[in-house]
N, C-alpha and C positions, 0 to 999 in steps of 0.2 A: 648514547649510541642508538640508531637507528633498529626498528624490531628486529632478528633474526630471520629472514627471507627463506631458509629452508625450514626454519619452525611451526613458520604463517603455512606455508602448504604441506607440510604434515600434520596439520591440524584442521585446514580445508579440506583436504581427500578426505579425513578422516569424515568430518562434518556431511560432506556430499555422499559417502558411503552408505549413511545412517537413511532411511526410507523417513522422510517427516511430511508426506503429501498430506493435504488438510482434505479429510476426510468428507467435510459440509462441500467440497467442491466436487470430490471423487471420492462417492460412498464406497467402503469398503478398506480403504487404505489407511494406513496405521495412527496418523496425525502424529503427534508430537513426544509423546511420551519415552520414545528409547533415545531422542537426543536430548530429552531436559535428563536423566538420567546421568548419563555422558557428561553434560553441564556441572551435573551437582558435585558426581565424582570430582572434579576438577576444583570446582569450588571450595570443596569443603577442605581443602588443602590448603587453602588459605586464610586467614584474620580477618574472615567477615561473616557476617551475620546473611545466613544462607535463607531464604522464604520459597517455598513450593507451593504456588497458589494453585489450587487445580478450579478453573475457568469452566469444566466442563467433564463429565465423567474420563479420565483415564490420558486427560487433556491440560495439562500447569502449564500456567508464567513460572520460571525461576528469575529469581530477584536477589542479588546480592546488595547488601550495603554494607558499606567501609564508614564506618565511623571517625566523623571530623573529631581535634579536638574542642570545638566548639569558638564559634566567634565569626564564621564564615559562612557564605549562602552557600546552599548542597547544589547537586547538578543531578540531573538522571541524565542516563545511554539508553536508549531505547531500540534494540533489533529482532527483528523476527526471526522465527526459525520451523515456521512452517513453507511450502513450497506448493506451487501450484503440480499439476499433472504433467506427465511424462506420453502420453498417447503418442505421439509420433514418433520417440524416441526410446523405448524403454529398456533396448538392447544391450544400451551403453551411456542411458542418462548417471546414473550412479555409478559409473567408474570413470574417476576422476582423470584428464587427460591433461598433462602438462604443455605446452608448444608456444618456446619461446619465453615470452613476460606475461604468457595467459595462461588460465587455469578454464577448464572446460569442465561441463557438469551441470547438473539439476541444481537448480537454487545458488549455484558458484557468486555471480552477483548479489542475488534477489533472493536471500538478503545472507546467505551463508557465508561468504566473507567477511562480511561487515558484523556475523556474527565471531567471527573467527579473531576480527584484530579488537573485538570489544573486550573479548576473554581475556587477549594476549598482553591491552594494555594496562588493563586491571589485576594484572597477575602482577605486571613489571612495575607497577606503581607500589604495590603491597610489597612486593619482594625488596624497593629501595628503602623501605622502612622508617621515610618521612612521610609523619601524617601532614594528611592537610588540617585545614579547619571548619570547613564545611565537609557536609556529608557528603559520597561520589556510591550512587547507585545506579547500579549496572541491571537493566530488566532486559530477559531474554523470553519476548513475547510470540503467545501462541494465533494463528487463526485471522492473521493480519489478511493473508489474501481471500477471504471470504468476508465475515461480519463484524472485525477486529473486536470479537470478543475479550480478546489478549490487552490490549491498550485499554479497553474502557475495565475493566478491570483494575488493571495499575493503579487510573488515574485515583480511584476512589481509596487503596490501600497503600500507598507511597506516592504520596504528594512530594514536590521537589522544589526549588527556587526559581529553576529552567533547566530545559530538558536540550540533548540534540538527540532527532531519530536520525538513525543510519543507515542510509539506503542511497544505492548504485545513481550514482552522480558523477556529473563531470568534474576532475581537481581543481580546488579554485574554487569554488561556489558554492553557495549555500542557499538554498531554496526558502523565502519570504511568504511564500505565496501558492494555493497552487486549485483548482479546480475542486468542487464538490459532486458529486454524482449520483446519479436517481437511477435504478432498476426496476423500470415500470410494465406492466401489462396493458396493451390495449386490447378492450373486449367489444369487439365489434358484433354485435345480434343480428342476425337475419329470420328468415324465418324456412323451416324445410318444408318441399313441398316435391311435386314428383318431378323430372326433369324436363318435359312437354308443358308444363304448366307455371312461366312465367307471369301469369296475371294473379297467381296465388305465391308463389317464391319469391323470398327475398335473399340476396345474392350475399350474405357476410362478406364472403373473402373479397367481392368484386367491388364491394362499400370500401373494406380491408386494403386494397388497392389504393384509392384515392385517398385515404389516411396517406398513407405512406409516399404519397406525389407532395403532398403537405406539407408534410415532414421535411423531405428532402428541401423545398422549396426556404422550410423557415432555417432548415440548418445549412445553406449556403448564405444566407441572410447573416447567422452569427460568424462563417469564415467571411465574409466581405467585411465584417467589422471586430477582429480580434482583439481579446483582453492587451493590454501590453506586454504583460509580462505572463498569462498563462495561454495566451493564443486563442483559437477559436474555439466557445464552447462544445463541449462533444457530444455528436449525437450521433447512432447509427442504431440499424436494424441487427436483433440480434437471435430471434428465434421466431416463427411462426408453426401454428399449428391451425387444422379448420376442416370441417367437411369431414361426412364419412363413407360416401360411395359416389362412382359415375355418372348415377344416375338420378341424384338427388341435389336440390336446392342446398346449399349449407347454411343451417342453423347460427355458429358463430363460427368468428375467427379470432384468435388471441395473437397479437403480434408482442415480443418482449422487445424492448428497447435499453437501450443506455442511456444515459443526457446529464450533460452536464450542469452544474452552478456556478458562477465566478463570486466573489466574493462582494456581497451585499445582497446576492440573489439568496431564495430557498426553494426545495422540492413546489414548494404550493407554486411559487411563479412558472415554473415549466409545466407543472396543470394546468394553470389557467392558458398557457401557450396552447396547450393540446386540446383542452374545452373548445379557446376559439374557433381552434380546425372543426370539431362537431358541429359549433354553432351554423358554421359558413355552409356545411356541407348538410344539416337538417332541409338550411331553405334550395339548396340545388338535386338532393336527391332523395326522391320520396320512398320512405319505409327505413330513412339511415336512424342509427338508435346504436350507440357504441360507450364505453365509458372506461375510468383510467384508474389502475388499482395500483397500488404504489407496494413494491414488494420489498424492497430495500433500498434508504437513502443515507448517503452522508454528507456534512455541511462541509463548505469551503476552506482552505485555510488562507491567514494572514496575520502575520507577525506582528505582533504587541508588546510593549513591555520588554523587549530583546537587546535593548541597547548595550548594555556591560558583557553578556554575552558575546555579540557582532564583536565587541573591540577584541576577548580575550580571543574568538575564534579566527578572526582578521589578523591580529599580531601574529598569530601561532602560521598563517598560512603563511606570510611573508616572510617570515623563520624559514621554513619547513623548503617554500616554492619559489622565495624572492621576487613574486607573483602581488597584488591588489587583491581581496575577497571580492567574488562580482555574487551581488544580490538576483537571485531569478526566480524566476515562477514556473510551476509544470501545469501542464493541460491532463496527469494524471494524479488519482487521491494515493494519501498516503496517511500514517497515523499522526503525523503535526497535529493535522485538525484538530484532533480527541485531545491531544496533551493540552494545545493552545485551549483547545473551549473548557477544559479545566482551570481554567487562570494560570495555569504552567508556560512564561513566556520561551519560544520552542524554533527551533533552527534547524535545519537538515542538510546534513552533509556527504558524501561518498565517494568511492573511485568509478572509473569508467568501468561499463561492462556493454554487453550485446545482448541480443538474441534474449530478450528476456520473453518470458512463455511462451518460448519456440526451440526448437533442436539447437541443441550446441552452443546453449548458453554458457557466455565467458566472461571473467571479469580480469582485470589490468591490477595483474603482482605487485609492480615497482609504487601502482597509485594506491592500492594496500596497503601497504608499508608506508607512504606518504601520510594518510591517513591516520594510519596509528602514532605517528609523530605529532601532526596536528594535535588531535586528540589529547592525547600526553601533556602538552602544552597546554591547549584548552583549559582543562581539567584544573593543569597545577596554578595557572594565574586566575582561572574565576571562584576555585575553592577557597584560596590563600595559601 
C-alpha cells in the first residue's frame, strides 16, 4: 500500500511549523534543535538504535539505524532539516498552506518533505516487521544550507555501503553529478587620498569595476561552453562593500562572489582564473594590487561505485512510475559530494517542488508519496 497521503501532510505542517532556520546564515534564529527533538520522540518509538550527535552547541544530526540481520550491504537516507531564511516572508512562511497536490511553506521542499517521507518510510518498514539484512540508516542532518557541518559529520561516525540524499528533484531522476562551489572575496587595494588629488589616490572600487567586467566576460565564456549534464559553471556577483566617504579616494573594495567547479576542476583552478584577470589588469592599470581569499569551498560531485544501487533505484521507479530512471546533473551543490568523497557510493533523488529560498515555497504531495514508494522498494532490494 502506498504511504497515507493525509499522514505525509500531517506530519509536513507539522515539520514546517517547527522554526529550524540555520542560524550560521541568519544569526539569531533557533537552528535545529526543537525539530531533532520532534525526530527523536518519534523515533524512539520504534526498534532502532537512535544516535543524537550534536555537530555544534545546541545543534545534532539524529541518526537512526535499523539493524540488518547480517549478510547484506547497509544503505544510508540522508535529509536535512535545517532551512534557509524566511526575510520576505515571515508572516506566513511557517504556516503550512495546503492548495490542491502542494503543500506551501518554509523548507516544504528543501528539504522538509523529504524529511517527512524518510521518517514515514522507516517507521512503515520497522512496523512490517521484516528485517532486512543489511543495515538501513536514516540520518537527519543539520547545517546542510550553510557549511554542511551535518554531513561531514555522519560521514566519519556512520559509514554505509551507499547512501541516497533526498532533496527536491524532478520524479524520475536521480542526480549523478552536480557542480562544486567556492565562496570567495576579492580584495581589491587602493590607496586613500583626498578627493582633488588623483595623482596621489588610488581608485579600489574603480580597479573593483574592471574585475568585475572580467568576470562577467570569463563567465559568459563558461555559459557558451556548458558541462553536459550540470550546465554552465556558476558564477555571479554576490556582495560588495568599499570606500568610506565622498570625499575621499577608497582605500579597498571587497567584492564576494560565488563560482562554480565541475567535476575534475578545484577551488585552486578558479584562483588561478581570477589571478589571470589581476595579471592582465597589473600591466593595463597602474597602482591595481587586489587579491583572492577563499572563505568557503566545496568539491563537485560524481557518482562512483553506484551501480547496484542505479539498478535497485531504477527497478523501484519503474514499479512505482512505469517511467525509465533518467541520470542528470545539477548546476547546484548538495551533500552527495561529502557522502561520495567518503567512498560512500551516493545518488540523489526527490519530488518536485518551487520557489526554493523564495516566498511560497511548495513541494508536489502525489510526487512525495511516489517518493516514499521508490524508496521502500529501494531500501528492500538493495538491503536484501
Amino acid at each position: 500500500m502506498p504511504i497515507d497521503r493525509r499522514e505525509l501532510e500531517e506530519l509536513l505542517a507539522a515539520l514546517i511549523r517547527i522554526d529550524s532556520r540555520n542560524p550560521w546564515l541568519i544569526p539569531g534564529t533557533p537552528g535545529e534543535a526543537e525539530l531533532a527533538t520532534f525526530l527523536v520522540d518519534r523515533l524512539r518509538a520504534l526498534d532502532v538504535e537512535v544516535s543524537v550527535d550534536e555537530v555544534a552547541p545546541g545543534r545534532p544530526n539524529v541518526v537512526a539505524r535499523w539493524r540488518g540481520t547480517g549478510g547484506g550491504p547497509s544503505l544510508g537516507l540522508n535529509a536535512h532539516v535545517d532551512t534557509v531564511g524566511d526575510a520576505s516572508w515571515p508572516e506566513r512562511s511557517m504556516s503550512p498552506v495546503i492548495d490542491g497536490d502542494r503543500m506551501t511553506g518554509l523548507g516544504a521542499a528543501d528539504d522538509k518533505g523529504h524529511v517527512a517521507i524518510q521518517l514515514l518510510v522507516l517507521e512503515r518498514l520497522v512496523a512490517a516487521g521484516r528485517r532486512l539484512r543489511g543495515d538501513l540508516v536514516a540520518a537527519f542532518v543539520m547545517d546542510e544550507e550553510a557549511t554542511s557541518a551535518g554531513t561531514m559529520d555522519l560521514v566519519l561516525r556512520h559509514q554505509t555501503d551507499a547512501a541516497i540524499v533526498i532533496e527536491p528533484l524532478e520524479l524520475g531522476r536521480a542526480t549523478v553529478t552536480h557542480q562544486g562551489f567556492g565562496w570567495l572575496d576579492i580584495v581589491v587595494h587602493g590607496r586613500a587620498a583626498h578627493g582633488s588629488a588623483p595623482d596621489v589616490g588610488i581608485d579600489a572600487i574603480g580597479h573593483a569595476a574592471a574585475v568585475l567586467r572580467r568576470l562577467d566576460e570569463l563567465g559568459a565564456g563558461w555559459a557558451a561552453h556548458p558541462h553536459p549534464l550540470n550546465g554552465a559553471t556558476v558564477y555571479h556577483a554576490s556582495t560588495i562593500v568599499g570606500g568610506s566617504d565622498y570625499a575621499t579616494y577608497p582605500a579597498s573594495c571587497t567584492i564576494g562572489i560565488e563560482i562554480g567547479t565541475q567535476p575534475g576542476e578545484t577551488i585552486d583552478d578558479r584562483v588561478r582564473d581570477i589571478e589571470a584577470i589581476f595579471e592582465q589588469l597589473r600591466q593595463e592599470r597602474p597602482g591595481f594590487s587586489a587579491e583572492v581569499v577563499v572563505k568557503l569551498h566545496r568539491e563537485p560531485f560524481e557518482a562512483r561505485g553506484h551501480e547496484r544501487l542505479w539498478v535497485a533505484v531504477a527497478d523501484a521507479t519503474r514499479a512505482v512510475t512505469g517511467q525509465d530512471l533518467a541520470a542528470v546533473g545539477e548546476n547546484a551543490w548538495m551533500d552527495a559530494a561529502l557522502m561520495q568523497g567518503a567512498g560512500i557510493p551516493t545518488l540523489s533523488i526527490g519530488a518536485s517542488g518551487g520557489h526554493f529560498h523564495a516566498p511560497d515555497e511548495w513541494v508536489s504531495l502525489p510526487d512525495l508519496v511516489a517518493v516514499g514508494e521508490i524508496l521502500e522498494r529501494s531500501i528492500t532490494d538493495f538491503c536484501g
